[in-house]
DRENPA-3360 file (N, C-alpha, C; in nm, 2 decimals, always signed):
BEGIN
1 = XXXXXXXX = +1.20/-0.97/-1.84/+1.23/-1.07/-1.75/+1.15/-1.06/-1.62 ~ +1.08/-1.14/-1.58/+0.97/-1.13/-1.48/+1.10/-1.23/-1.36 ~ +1.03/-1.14/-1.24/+1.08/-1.24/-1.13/+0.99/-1.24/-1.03 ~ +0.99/-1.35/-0.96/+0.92/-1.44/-0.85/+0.90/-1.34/-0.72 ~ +0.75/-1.29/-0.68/+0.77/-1.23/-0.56/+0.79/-1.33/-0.42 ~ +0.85/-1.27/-0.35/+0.87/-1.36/-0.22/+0.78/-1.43/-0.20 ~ +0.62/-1.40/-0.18/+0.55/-1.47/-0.15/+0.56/-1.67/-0.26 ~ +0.60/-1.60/-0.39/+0.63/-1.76/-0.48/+0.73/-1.77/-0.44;
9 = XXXXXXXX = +0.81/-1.74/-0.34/+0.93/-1.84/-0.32/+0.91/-1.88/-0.16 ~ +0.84/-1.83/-0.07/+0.78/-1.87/+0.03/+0.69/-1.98/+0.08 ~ +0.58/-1.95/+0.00/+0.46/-2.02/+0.02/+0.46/-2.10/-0.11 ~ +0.48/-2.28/-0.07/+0.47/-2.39/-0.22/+0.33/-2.37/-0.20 ~ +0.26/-2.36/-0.34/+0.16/-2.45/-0.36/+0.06/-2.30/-0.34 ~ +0.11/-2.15/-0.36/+0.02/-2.07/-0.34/-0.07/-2.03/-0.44 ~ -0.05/-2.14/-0.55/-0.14/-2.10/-0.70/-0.32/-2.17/-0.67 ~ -0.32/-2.24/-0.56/-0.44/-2.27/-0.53/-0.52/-2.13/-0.50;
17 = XXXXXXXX = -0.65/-2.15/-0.57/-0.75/-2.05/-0.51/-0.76/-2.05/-0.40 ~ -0.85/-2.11/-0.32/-0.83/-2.09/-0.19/-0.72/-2.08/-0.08 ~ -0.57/-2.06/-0.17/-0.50/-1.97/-0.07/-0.42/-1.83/-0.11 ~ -0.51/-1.85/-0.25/-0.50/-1.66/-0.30/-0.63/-1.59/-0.22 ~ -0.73/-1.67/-0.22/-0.80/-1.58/-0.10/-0.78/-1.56/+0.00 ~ -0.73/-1.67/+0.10/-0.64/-1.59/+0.22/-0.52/-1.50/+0.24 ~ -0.47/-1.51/+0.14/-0.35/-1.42/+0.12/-0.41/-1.28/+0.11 ~ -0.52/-1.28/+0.00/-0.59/-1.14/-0.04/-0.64/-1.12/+0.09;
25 = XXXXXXXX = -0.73/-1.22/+0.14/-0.73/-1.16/+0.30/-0.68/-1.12/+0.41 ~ -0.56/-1.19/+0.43/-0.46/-1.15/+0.49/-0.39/-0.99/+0.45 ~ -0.39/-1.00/+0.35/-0.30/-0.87/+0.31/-0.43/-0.74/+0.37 ~ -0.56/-0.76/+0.35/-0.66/-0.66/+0.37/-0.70/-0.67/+0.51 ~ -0.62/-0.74/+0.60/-0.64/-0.73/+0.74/-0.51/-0.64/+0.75 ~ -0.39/-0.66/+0.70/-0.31/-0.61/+0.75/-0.31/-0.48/+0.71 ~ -0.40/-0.44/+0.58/-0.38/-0.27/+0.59/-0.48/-0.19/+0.68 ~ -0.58/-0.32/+0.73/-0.62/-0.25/+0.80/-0.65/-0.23/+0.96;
33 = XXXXXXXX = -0.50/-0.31/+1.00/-0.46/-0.28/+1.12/-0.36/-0.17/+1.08 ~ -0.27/-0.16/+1.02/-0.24/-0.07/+0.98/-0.29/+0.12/+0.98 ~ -0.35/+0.04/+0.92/-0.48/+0.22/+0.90/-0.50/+0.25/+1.05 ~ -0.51/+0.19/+1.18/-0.57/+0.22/+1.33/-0.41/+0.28/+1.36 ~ -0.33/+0.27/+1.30/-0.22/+0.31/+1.36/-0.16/+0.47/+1.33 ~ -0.22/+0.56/+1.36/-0.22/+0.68/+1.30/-0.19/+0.85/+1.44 ~ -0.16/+0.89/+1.37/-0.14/+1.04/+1.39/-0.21/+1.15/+1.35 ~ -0.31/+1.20/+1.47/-0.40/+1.27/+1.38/-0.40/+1.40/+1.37;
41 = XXXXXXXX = -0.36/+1.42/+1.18/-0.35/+1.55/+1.11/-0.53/+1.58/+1.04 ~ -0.50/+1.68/+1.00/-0.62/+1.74/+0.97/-0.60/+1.79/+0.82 ~ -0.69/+1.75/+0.76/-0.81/+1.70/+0.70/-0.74/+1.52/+0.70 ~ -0.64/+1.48/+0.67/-0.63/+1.33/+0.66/-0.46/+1.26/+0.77 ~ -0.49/+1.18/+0.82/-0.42/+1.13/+0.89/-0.31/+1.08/+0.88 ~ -0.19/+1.06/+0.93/-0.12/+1.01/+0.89/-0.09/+0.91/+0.97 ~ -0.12/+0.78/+0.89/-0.14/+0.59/+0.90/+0.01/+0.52/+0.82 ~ +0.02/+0.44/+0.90/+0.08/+0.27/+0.83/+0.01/+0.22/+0.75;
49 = XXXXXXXX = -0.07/+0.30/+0.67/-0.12/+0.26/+0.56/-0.05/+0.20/+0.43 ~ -0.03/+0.36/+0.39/+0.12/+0.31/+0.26/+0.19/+0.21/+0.27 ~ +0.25/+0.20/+0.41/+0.35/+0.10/+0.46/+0.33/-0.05/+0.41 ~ +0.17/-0.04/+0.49/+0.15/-0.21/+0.47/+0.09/-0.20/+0.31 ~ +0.04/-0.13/+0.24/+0.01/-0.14/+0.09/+0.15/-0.17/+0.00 ~ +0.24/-0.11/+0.06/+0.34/-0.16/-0.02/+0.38/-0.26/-0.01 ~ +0.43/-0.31/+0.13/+0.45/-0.44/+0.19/+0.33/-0.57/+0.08 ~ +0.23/-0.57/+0.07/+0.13/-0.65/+0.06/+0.16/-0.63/-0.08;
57 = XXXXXXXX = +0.17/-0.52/-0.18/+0.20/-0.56/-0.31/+0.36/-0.61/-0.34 ~ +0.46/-0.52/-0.28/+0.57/-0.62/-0.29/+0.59/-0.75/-0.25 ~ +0.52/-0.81/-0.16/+0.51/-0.96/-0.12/+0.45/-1.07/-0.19 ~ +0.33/-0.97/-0.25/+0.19/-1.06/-0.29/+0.22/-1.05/-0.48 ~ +0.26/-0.90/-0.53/+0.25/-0.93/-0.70/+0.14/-0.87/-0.66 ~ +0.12/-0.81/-0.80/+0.07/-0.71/-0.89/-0.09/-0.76/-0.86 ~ -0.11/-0.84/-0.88/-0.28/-0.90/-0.91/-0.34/-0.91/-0.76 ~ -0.25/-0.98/-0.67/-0.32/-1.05/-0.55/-0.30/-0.89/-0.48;
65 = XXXXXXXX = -0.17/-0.82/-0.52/-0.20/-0.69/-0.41/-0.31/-0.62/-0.42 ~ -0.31/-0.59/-0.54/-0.43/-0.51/-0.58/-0.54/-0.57/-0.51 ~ -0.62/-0.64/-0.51/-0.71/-0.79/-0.52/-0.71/-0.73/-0.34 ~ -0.62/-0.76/-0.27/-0.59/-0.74/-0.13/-0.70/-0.61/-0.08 ~ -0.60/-0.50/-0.15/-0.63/-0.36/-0.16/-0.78/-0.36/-0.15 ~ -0.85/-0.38/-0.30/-1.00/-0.39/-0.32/-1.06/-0.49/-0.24 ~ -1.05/-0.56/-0.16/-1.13/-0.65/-0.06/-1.07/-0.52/+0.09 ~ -1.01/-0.43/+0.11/-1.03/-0.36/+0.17/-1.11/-0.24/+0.18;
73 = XXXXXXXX = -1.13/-0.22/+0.05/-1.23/-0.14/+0.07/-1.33/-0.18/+0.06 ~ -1.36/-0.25/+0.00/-1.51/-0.37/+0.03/-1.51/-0.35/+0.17 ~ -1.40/-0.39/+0.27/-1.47/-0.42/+0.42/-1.53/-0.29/+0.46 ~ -1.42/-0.16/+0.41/-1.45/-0.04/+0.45/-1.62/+0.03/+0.39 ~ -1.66/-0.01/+0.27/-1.79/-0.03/+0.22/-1.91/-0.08/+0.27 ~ -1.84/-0.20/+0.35/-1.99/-0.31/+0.42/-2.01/-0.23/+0.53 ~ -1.92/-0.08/+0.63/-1.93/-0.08/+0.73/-1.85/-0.10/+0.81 ~ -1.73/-0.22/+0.83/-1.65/-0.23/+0.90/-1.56/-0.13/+0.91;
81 = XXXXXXXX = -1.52/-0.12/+1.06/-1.40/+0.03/+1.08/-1.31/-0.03/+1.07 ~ -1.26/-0.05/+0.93/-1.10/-0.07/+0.86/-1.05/+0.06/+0.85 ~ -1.09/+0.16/+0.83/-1.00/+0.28/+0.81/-0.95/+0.37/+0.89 ~ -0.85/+0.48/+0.89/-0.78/+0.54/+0.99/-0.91/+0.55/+1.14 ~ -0.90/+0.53/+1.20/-0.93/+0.62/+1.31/-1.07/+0.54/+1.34 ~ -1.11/+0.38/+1.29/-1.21/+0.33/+1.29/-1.32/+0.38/+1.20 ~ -1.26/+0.44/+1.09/-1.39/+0.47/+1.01/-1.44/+0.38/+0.89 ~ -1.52/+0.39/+0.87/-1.60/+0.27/+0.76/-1.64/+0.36/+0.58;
89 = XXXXXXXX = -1.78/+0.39/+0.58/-1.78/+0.39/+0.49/-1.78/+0.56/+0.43 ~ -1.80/+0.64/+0.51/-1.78/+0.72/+0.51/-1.71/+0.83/+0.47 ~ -1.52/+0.74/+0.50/-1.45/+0.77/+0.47/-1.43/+0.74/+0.26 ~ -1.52/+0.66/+0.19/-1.49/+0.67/+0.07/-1.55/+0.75/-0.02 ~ -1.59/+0.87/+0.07/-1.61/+1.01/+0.01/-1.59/+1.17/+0.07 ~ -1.52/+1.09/+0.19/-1.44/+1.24/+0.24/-1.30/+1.25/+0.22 ~ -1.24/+1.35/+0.27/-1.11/+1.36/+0.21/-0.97/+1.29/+0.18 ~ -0.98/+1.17/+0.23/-0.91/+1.10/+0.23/-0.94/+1.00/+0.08;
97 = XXXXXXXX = -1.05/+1.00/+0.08/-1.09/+0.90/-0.05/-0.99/+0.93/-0.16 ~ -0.93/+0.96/-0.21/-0.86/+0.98/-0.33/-0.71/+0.89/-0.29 ~ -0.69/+0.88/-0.17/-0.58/+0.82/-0.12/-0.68/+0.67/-0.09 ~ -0.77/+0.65/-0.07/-0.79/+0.52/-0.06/-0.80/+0.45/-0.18 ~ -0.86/+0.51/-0.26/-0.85/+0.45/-0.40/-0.72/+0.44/-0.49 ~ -0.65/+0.53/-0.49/-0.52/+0.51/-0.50/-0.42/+0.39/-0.47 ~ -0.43/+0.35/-0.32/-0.39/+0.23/-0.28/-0.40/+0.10/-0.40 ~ -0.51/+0.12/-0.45/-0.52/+0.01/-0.52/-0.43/+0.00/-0.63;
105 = XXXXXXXX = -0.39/+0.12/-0.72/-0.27/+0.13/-0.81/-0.17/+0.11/-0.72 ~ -0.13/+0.20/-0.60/-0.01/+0.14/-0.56/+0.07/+0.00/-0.54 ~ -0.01/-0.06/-0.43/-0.04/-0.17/-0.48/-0.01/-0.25/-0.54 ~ -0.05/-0.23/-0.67/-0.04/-0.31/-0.79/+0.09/-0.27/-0.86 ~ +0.14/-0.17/-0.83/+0.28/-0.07/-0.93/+0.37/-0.15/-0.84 ~ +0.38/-0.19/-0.69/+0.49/-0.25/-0.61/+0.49/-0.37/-0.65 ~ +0.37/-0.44/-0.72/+0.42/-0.56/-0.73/+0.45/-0.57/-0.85 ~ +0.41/-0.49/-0.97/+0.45/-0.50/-1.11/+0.58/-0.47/-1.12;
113 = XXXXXXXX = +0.66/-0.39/-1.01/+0.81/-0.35/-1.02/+0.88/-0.45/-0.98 ~ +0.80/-0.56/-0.87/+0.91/-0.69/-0.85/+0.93/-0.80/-0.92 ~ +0.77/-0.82/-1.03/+0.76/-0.86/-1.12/+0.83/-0.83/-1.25 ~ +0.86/-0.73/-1.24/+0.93/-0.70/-1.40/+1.08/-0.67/-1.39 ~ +1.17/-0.71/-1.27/+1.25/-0.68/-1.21/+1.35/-0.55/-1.16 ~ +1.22/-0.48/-1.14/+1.28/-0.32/-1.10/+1.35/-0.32/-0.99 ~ +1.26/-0.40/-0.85/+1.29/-0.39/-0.76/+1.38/-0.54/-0.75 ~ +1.50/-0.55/-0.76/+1.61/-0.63/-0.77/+1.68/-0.64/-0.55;
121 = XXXXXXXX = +1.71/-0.54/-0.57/+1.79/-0.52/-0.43/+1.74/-0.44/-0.31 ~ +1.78/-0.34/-0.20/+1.71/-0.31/-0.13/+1.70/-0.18/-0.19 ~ +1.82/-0.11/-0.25/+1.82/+0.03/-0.25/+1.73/+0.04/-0.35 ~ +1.70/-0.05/-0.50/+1.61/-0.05/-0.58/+1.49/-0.06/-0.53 ~ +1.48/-0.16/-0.48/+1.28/-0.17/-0.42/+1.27/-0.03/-0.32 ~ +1.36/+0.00/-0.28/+1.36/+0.13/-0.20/+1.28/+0.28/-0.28 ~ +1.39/+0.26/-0.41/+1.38/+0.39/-0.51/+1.23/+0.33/-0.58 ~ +1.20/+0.24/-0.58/+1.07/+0.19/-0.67/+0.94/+0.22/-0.56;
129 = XXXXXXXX = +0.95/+0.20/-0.42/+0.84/+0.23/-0.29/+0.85/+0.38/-0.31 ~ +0.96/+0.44/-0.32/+0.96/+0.61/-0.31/+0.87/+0.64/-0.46 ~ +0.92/+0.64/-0.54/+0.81/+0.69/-0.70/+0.69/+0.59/-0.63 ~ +0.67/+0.47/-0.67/+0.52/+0.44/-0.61/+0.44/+0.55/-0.50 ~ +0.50/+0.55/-0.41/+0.46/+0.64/-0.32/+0.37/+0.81/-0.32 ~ +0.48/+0.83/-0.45/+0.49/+0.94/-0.46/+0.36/+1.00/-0.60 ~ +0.34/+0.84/-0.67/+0.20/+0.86/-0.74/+0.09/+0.85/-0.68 ~ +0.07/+0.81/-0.58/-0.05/+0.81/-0.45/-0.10/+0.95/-0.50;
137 = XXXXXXXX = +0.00/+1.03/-0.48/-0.05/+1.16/-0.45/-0.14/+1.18/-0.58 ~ -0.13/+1.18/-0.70/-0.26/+1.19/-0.77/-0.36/+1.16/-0.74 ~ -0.40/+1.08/-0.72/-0.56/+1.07/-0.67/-0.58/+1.14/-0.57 ~ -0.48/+1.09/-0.50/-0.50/+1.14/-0.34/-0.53/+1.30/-0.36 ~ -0.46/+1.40/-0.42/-0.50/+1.51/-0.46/-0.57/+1.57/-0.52 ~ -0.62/+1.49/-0.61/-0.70/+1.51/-0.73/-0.86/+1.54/-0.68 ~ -0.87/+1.41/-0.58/-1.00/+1.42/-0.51/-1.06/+1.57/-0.40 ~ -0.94/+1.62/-0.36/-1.01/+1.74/-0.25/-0.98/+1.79/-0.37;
145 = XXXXXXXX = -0.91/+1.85/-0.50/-0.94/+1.96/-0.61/-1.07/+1.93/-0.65 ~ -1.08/+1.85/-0.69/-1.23/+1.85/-0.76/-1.37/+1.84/-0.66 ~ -1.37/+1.73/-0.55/-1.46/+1.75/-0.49/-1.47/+1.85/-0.37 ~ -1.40/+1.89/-0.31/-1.41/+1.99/-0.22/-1.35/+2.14/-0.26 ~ -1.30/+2.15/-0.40/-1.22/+2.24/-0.42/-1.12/+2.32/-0.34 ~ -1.08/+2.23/-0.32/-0.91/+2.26/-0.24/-0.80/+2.34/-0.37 ~ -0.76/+2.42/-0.30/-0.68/+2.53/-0.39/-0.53/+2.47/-0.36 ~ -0.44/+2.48/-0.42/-0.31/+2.42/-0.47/-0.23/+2.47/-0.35;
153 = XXXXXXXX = -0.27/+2.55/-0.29/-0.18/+2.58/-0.14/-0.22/+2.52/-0.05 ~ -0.34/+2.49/-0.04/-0.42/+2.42/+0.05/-0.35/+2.26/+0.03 ~ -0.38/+2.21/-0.10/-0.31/+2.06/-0.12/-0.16/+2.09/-0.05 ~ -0.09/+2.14/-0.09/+0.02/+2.12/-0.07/+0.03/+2.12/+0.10 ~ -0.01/+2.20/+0.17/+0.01/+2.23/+0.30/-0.07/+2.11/+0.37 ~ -0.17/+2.05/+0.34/-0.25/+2.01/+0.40/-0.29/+1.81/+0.34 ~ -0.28/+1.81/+0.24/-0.27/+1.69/+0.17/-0.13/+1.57/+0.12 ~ +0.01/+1.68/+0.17/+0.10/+1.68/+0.06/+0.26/+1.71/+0.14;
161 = XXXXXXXX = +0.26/+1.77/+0.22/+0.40/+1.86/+0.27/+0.39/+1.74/+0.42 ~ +0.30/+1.75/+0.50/+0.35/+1.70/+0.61/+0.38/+1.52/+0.58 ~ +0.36/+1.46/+0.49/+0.36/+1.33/+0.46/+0.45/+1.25/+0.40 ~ +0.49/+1.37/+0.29/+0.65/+1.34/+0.21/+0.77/+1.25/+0.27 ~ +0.79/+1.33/+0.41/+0.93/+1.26/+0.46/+0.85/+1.13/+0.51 ~ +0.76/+1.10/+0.56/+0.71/+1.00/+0.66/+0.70/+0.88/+0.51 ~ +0.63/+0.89/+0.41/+0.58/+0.83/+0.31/+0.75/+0.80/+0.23 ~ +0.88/+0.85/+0.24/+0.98/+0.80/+0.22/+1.06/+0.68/+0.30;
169 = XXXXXXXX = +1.01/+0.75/+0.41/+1.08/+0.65/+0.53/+1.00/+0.51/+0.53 ~ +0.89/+0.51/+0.53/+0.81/+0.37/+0.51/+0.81/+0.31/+0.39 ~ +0.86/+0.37/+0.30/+0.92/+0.28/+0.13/+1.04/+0.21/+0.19 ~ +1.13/+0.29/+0.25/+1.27/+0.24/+0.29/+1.25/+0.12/+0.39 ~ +1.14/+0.14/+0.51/+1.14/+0.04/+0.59/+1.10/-0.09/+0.47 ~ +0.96/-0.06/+0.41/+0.87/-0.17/+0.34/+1.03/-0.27/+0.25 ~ +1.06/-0.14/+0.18/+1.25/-0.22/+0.16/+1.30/-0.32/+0.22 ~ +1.34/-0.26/+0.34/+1.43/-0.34/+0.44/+1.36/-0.48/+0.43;
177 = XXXXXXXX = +1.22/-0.49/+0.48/+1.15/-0.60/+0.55/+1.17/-0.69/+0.44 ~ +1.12/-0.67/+0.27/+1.15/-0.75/+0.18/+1.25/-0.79/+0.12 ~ +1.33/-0.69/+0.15/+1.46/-0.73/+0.10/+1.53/-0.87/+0.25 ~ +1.50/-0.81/+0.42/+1.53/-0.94/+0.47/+1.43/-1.05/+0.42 ~ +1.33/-1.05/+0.43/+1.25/-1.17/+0.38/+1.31/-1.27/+0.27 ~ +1.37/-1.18/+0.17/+1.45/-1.24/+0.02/+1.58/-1.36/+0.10 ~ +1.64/-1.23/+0.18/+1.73/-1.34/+0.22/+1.75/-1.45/+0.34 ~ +1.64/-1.39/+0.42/+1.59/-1.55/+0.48/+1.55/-1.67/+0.40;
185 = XXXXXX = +1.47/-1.62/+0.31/+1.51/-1.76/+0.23/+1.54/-1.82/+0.18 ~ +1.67/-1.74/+0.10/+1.77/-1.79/+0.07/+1.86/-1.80/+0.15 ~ +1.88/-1.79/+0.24/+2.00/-1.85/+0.40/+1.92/-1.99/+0.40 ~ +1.75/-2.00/+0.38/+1.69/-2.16/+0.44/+1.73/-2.22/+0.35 ~ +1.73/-2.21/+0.26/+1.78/-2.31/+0.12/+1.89/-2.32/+0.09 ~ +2.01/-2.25/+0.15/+2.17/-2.24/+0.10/+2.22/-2.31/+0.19;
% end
C-alpha cells in the first residue's frame, strides 16, 4: 500500500515538471541553509543537515528527495558554499564526504518509508527518521576507514559518539513538523 507524501496532498498540480524542479530546488536550498547552521566539532561538524534531509525526503518522496539531495551536491561541486561552514567543493573528499553522499540514500529511505506506509503516525515516522538516520553512518564511516584510515576508536569517538543523541532528537523533531503538516491539512479540509 503506497501513501501520498504531504507534499501530494499539499501542493495540486505538483506532477508538472517545472514544479518538481522547484521543489528539488527548494528542498537543496533548504539543506543548505541548514548545513551553515552548525557546531564546530572536529574532524566533521555537527549541522541541521540530517534534519532538513529528512524533512525534504519525508515531504518530497523517495525520487524528488533524492533528486533534491543530488542538486545539492551539484551546487556544492560548481563551488558554491552550500556546505557546513561555507565550504564548497572541497568538502566532497574530506571527511565529511561519506556523510554527504549518504544523504542522498537517506533521503530517499525517508520518502520510500512514507511511501510504502512505514511512516503512518508521529511515533512511526519518528522510529523510521531514527533507523534512517542511523544508516548515514555507513558511508559516513566507511569513508575516513578507507580513505584516511581512521581506526574503529577513532570512528567511534570522532565520527559517531558525539552525534547519536543530536541525530535522534532531529528525526523526532523532522517527526513532529510532518506529522503537524499531515494535520494541518486535514483540519483545512475537515
Amino acid at each position: 500500500m503506497t501513501r501520498a507524501t504531504v507534499l501530494a496532498k499539499a501542493v495540486p498540480g505538483h506532477e508538472s515538471l517545472l514544479r518538481k524542479a522547484g521543489l528539488v530546488l527548494g528542498g537543496s536550498f533548504l539543506i543548505a541553509i541548514a548545513a551553515q547552521v552548525s557546531v564546530p566539532f572536529f574532524p566533521v561538524p555537527m549541522t541541521l543537515s540530517t534534519l532538513a534531509v529528512l524533512l525534504v525526503g519525508l515531504t518530497l518522496g523517495s525520487r524528488l528527495g533524492a533528486a533534491a539531495v543530488l542538486a545539492y551536491l551539484a551546487q556544492g561541486a560548481m563551488g558554491l558554499p552550500v556546505f557546513a561552514g561555507g565550504m564548497s567543493t572541497v568538502s566532497l573528499v574530506g571527511p565529511t564526504a561519506g556523510f554527504l553522499y549518504g544523504y542522498v540514500g537517506m533521503a530517499w529511505l525517508a520518502g520510500l518509508a512514507v511511501e510504502k506506509g512505514l511512516a503512518r503516525g508521529m511515533a512511526s515516522t519518528a522510529l523510521c527518521g531514527i533507523g534512517v538516520s542511523a544508516l548515514l553512518y555507513l558511508p559516513g564511516l566507511a569513508w575516513p576507514a578507507a580513505v584516511m584510515g581512521a581506526s574503529a576508536t577513532d570512528l567511534w569517538a570522532h565520527w559517531m559518539a558525539p552525534f547519536l543523541l543530536g541525530d535522534a532528537v532531529k528525526a523526532v523533531i523532522a517527526a513532529m513538523v510532518v506529522w503537524g503538516g499531515w494535520k494541518a491539512l486535514q483540519s483545512r479540509r475537515g
